[in-house]
N, C-alpha and C positions, 0 to 999 in steps of 0.2 A: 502386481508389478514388482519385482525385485529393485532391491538399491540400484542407485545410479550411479555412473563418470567411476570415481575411487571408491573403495568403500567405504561407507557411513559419509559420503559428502553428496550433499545436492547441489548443483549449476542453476542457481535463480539468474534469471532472465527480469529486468524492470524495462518496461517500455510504454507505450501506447497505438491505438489504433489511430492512422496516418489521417482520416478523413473526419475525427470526430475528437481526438484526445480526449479520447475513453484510456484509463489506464490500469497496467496490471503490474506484479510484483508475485511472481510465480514461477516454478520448477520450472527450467525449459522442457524437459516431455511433458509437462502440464499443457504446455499452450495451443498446442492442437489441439489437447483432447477438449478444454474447452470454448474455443474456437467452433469444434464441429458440433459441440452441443445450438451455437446460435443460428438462428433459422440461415440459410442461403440469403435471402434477400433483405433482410437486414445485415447480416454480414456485410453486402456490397457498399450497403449508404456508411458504415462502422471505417471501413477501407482495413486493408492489410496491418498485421505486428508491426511495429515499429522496433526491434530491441535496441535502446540505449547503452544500456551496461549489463556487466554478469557478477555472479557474488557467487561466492561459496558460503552452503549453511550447512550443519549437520542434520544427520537425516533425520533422525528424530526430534529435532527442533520444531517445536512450534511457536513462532515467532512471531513479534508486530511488524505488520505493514502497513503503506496507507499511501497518503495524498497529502501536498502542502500546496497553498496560494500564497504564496508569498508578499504581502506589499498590497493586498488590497484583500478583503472578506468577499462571498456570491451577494451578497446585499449590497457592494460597492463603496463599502466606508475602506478607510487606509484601517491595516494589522495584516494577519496572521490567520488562517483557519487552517487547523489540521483536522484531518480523520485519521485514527488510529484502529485498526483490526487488529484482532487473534486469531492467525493463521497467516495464508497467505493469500492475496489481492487480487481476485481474477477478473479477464476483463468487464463483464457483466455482475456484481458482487449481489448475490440473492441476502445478506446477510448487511446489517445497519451497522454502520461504523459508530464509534463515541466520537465525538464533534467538540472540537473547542477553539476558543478565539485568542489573540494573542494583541495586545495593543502595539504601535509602532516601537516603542521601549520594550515590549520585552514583559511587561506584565498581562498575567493570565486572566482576562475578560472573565470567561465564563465555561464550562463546560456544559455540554448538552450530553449527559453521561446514560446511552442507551443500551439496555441489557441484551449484548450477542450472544443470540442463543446455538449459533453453527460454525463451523468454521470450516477453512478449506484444507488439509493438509497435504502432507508430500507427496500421496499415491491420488492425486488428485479429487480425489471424492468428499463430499462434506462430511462431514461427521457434526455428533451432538457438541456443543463445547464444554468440559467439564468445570473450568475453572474461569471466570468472569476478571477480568484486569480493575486492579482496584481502584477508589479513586485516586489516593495518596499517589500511584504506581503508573496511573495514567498521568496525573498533571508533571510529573518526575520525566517521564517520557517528551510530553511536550515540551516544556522547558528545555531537553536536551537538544531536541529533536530544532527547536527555535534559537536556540546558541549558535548551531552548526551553520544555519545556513548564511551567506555568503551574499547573495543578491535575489533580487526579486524576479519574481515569475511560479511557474508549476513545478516541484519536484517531488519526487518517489522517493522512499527511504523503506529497507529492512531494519532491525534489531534485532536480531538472533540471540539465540540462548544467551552465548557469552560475551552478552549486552552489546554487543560489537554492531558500531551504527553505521551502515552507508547510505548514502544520497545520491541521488542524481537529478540533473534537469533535464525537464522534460521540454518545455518553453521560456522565452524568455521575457515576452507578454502574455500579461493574463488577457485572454478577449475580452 
């Protein structure tokens, strides 16, 4: 697949699936292609893209994406949990994000710092991951990423090469 939109820019796409907020943070020609990789009949229980917002990345970026819960952890205590990837976020992620907690203040609980070994990149396909996000590099990230946000609920966040952070929400209760 050649470059896309302009040249050396990619049109990332952040959204979720309407019926399950399952989310992604991927090339929009990404999202078909994996989309059609998911069986038919799970796709239907999944429901349709949702796209929220669009970003511009460069194309050779390979960047962190992820997921925040903002205002309460999946365990159901009040904080913070983010997962952070390298690469980008497809709807179905075959690959283990690093997981960390974030107290109501602002301080860093804990990180569950799991070695990605794949990632997603721009031409859609996984690849091996050469270089692992460090810890120093990840908690940096989460603190940035936990400053930014604004109010509680679910939201998607890029950081592209040139550290340049968006967000979006996704909900605005956590179920």
């Amino acid at each position: 697949m050649g470059k896309s939109m302009k040249e050396g820019v990619l049109r990332v796409v952040m959204g979720f699936l309407d019926k399950s907020y399952i989310s992604y943070v991927i090339p929009d020609h990404c999202l078909n292609a994996c989309m059609s990789r998911i069986p038919q009949e799970l796709r239907s229980l999944l429901g349709k893209p949702t796209i929220l917002r669009e970003t511009v990345v460069e194309w050779g970026c390979v960047p962190h994406t992820g997921l925040v819960l903002h205002g309460m952890t999946p365990t159901g205590e009040r904080g913070t949990y983010i997962e952070v990837y390298r690469g980008y976020l497809p709807p179905l992620p075959s690959f283990t994000p690093a997981q960390c907690v974030v107290s109501p203040d602002g301080d860093v609980i804990g990180c569950r710092y799991l070695l990605q070994r794949r990632y997603v990149d721009a031409s859609c396909v996984e690849q091996d991951l050469p270089n692992q996000v460090g810890e120093g590099e990840l908690r940096e990230y989460v603190t940035r990423i936990f400053r930014s946000l604004d109010s509680e609920g679910l939201w998607l966040y890029v950081i592209d090469c040139g550290k340049k952070l968006t967000l979006v929400k996704a909900l605005e209760k956590i179920v």
